[in-house]
C-alpha positions as CSV (number, residue, x, y, z in Angstrom):
1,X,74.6,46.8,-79.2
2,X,72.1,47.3,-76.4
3,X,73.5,49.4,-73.4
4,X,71.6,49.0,-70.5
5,X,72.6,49.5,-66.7
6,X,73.6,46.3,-65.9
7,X,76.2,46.2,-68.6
8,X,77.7,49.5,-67.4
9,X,81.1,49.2,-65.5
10,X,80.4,49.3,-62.1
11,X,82.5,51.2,-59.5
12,X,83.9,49.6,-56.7
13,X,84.0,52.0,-53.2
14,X,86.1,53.5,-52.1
15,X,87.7,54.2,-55.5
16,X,91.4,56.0,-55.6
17,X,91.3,57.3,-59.4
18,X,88.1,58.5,-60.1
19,X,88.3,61.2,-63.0
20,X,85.8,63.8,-62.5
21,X,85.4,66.4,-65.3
22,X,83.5,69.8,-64.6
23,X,82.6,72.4,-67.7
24,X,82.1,76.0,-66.3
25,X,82.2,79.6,-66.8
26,X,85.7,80.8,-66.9
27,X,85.2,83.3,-64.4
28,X,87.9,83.9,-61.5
29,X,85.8,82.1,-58.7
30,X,85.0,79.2,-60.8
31,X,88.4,77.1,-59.9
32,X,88.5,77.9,-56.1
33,X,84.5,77.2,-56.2
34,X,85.0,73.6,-57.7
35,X,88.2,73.0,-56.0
36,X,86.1,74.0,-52.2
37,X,83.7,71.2,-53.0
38,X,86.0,68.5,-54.3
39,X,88.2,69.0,-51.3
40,X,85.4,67.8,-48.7
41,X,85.5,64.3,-50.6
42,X,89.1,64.4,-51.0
43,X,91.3,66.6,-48.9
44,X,94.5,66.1,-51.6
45,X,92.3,67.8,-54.5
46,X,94.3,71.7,-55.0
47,X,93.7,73.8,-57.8
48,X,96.9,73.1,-59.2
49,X,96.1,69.9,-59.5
50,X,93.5,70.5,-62.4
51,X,93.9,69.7,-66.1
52,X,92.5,72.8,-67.7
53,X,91.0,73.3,-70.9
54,X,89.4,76.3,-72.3
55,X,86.8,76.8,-74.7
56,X,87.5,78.3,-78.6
57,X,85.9,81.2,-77.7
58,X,87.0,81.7,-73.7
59,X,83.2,81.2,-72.2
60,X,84.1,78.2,-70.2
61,X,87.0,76.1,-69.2
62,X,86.9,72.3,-68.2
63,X,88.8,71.1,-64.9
64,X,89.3,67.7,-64.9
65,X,91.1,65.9,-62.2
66,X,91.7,62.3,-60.5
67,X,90.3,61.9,-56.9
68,X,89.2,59.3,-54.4
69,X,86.4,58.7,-53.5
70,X,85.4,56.8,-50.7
71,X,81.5,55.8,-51.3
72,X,79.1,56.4,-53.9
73,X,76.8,59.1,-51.6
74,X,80.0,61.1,-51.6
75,X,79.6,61.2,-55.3
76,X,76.2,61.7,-55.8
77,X,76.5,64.7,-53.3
78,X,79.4,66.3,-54.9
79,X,77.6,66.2,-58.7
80,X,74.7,67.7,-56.6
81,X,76.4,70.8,-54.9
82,X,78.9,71.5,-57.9
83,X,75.2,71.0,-60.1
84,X,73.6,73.9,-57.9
85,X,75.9,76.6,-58.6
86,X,75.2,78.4,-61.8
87,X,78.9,78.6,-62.6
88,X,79.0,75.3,-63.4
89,X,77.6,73.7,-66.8
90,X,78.0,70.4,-66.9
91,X,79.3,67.5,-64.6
92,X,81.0,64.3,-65.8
């Protein structure tokens, strides 16, 4: 089958349960770091919120958590500013 961006689901703003998952280096500043940005798009997001899961070898560890979001510049700004940070390895 042919995937193209018109068959994508399409997200309707503002959007209450929008998982966001973030792969990083499991360093101590790394989960205050990506919960400080999450937090100016959602003010419920707290660290203890986060799913964790750590790599085999204990490199990096994924956070993923549910959020709202209320528009999609909040979420192209957030991928941006957790991107810029070198902690971080991937967004999804």
């Amino acid at each position: 089958m042919n995937m193209n961006s018109e068959d994508a689901p399409k997200i309707e703003f503002p959007c209450d349960d929008y998982v966001i998952k973030i792969v990083g280096d499991a360093v101590p500043e790394y989960k205050p770091f990506v919960a400080g940005v999450l937090q100016k798009y959602d003010s419920t997001v707290h660290e203890a919120r986060f799913s964790e899961n750590p790599s085999k070898n204990g490199n990096f560890v994924s956070l993923t958590i549910r959020m709202r979001i209320e528009e999609e510049g909040h979420l192209e700004a957030l991928f941006v500013e957790l991107k810029g940070n070198s902690m971080v390895k991937m967004v999804l």
